[in-house]
C-alpha positions as CSV (number, residue, x, y, z in Angstrom):
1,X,28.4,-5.9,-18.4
2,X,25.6,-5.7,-20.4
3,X,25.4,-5.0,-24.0
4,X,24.8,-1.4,-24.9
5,X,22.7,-1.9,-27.9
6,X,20.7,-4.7,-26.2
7,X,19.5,-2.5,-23.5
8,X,18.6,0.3,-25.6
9,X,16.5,-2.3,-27.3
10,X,14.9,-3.0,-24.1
11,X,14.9,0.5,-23.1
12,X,12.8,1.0,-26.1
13,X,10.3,-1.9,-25.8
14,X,9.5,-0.9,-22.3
15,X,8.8,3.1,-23.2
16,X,6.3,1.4,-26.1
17,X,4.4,-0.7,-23.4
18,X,4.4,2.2,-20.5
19,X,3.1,4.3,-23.2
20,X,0.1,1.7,-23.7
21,X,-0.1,1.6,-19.9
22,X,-0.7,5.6,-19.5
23,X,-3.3,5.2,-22.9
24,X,-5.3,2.6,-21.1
25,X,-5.4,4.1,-17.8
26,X,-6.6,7.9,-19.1
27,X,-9.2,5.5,-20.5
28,X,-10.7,4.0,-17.5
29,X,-8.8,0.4,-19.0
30,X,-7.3,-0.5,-15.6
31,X,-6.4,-4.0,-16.2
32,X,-4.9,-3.0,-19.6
33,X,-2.8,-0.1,-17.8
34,X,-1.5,-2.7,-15.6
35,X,-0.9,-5.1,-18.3
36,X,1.3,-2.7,-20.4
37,X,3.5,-1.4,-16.8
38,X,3.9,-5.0,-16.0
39,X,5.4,-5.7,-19.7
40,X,7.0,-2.5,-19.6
41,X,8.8,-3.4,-16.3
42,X,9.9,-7.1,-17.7
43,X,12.1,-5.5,-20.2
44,X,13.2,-3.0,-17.1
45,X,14.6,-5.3,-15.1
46,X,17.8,-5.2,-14.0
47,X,18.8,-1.9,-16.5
48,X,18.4,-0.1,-13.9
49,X,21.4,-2.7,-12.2
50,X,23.7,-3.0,-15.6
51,X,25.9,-0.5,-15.5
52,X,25.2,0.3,-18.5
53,X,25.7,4.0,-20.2
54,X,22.6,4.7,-22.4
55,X,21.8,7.9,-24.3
56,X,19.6,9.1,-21.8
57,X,21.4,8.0,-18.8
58,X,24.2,10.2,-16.7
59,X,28.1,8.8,-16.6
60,X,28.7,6.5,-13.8
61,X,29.7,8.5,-10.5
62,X,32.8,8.0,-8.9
63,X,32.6,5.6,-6.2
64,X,31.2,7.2,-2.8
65,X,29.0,9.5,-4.8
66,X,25.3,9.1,-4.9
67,X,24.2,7.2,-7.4
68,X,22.6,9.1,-10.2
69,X,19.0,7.7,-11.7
70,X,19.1,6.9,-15.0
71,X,16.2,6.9,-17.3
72,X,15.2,3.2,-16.7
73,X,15.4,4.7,-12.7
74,X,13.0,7.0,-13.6
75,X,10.7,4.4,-15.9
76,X,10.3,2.1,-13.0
77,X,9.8,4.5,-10.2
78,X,7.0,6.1,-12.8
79,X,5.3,2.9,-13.2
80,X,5.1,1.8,-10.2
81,X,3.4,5.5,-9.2
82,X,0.7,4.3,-11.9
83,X,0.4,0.8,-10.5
84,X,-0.7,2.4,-7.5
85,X,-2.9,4.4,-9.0
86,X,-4.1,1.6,-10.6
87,X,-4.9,-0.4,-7.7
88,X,-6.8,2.2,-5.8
89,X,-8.7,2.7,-8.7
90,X,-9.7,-1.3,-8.3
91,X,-10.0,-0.7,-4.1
92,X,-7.4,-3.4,-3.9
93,X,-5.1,-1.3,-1.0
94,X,-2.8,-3.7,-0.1
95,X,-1.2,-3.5,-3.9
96,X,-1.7,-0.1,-3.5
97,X,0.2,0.4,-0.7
98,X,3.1,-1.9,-1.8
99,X,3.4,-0.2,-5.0
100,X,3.9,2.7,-3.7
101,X,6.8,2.0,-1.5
102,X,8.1,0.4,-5.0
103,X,8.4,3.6,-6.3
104,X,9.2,5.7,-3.5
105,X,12.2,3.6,-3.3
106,X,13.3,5.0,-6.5
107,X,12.5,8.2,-5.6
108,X,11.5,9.2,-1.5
109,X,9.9,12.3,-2.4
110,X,7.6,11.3,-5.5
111,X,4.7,12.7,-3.9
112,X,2.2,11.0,-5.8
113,X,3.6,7.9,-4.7
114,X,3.7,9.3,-1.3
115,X,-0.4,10.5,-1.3
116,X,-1.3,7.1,-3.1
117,X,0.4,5.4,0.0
118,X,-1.3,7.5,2.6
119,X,-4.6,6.6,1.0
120,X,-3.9,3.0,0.9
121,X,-2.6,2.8,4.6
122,X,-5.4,4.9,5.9
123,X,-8.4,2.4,4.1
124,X,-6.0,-0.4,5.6
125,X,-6.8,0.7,8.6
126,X,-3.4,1.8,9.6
127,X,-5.0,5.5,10.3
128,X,-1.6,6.5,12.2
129,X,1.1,5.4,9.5
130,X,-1.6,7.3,7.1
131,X,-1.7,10.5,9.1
132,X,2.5,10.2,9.2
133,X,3.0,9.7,5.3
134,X,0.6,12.5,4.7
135,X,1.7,14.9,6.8
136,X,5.3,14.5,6.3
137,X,4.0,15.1,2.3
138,X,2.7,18.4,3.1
139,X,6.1,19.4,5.0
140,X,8.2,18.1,2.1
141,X,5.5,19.6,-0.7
142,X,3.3,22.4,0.8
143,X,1.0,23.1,-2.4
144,X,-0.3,19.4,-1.9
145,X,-1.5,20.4,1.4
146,X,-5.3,20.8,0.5
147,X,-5.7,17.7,-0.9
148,X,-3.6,15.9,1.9
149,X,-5.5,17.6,4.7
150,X,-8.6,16.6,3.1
151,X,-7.8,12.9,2.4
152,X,-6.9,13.0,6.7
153,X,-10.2,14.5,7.0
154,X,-12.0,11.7,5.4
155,X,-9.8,9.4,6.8
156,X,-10.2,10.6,10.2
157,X,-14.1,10.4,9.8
158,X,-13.6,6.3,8.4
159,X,-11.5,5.8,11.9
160,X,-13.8,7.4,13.6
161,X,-16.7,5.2,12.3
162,X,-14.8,1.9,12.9
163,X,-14.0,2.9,15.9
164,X,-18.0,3.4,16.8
165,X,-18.9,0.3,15.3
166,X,-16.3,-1.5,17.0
167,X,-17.6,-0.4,20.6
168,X,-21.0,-1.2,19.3
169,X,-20.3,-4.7,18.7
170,X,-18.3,-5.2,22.4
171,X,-21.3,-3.5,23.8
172,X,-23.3,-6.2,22.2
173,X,-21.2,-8.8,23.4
174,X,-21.1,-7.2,27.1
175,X,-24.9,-7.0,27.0
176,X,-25.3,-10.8,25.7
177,X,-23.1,-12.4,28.5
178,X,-25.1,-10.1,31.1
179,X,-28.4,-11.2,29.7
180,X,-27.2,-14.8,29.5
181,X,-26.2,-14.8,33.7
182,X,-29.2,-13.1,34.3
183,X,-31.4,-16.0,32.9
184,X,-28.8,-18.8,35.0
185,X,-29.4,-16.5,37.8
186,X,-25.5,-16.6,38.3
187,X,-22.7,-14.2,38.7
188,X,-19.9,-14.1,36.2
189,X,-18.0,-15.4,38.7
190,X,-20.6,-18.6,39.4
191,X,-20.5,-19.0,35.9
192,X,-16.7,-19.2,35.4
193,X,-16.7,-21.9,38.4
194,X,-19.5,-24.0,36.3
195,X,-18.2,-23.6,33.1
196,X,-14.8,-25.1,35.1
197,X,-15.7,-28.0,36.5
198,X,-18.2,-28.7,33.2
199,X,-14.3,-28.9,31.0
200,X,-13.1,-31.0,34.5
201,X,-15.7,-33.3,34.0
202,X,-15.4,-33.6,30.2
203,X,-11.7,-34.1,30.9
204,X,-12.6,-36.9,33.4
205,X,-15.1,-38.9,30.8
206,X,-12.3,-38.9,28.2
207,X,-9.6,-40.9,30.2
């Protein structure tokens, strides 16, 4: 077991450097926010496993009972809301979306976490998990359900356009391979024979 003293030390350093995280990012200092959570969550790690009775943290629950967050629980799930912040703030979704979970497995109803994932799936182009996350955020937290309806809406409108550009592009396609038999003067057919015994012929030159 860890060493009570040691991890309010620790406990300490890391409030200091989330503190310089949440400066930076009300700043507009995104890579310095993510500096300081990153720092902040080296001297986290593992509290959250030690066992340890702080100050700030609950007494251990008898075994069976849910385990009760302590504060380095809540420090970590915090951060890793802001992370996610961060990285939507740098369009980098990926880290966005992962951060997210991070948090929300600390705490399944943070519902920052939750509308910061939504986002992040959605400009993925995972429009379906998106929709899913988000709506299940405005049945666990109704007064978020503007901004969640509106960030579907927009979402919605970005599916809609890469769906459109999508069937533009086969279209092209289509209308290039069409184009192409015309000038052979072949069917599709006539060419799938030709361009067959072209690959049985090239097979027949290399033995």
């Amino acid at each position: 077991m860890a060493d009570i003293n040691d991890v309010e030390q620790k406990l300490a350093i890391a409030r200091q450097k989330k503190d310089v995280g949440d400066q930076a990012f009300k700043a507009g200092k995104v890579q310095e926010a993510l500096r300081g959570y990153h720092e902040s969550l080296l001297y986290l790690q593992g509290i959250d496993k030690s066992g340890v009775r702080t100050a700030f943290a609950p007494p251990v629950a008898e075994a069976g009972a849910p385990k009760e967050k302590t504060e380095a629980d809540d420090m970590i799930e915090k951060i890793y809301a802001n992370m996610s912040a961060c990285h939507i703030k740098q369009e980098n979704w990926k880290r966005a979306q992962e951060t997210a979970d991070k948090a929300l497995a600390k705490n399944p109803d943070n519902y920052k976490a939750m509308f910061r994932k939504g986002k992040a799936l959605g400009e993925l182009g995972f429009f379906e998990r998106a929709e899913g996350v988000l709506n299940d955020l405005v049945k666990k937290n109704p007064s978020d359900a503007t901004v969640a309806n509106t960030e579907l809406s927009r979402l919605r409108a970005i599916d809609k356009e890469r769906e459109r550009q999508h069937n533009q592009k086969l279209k092209g396609w289509l209308n290039r391979d069409k184009t192409k038999n015309v000038v052979l003067g072949e069917t599709p057919e006539a060419e799938h024979l030709r361009f067959k015994g072209q690959s049985k012929w090239y097979y027949m030159a290399r033995t």
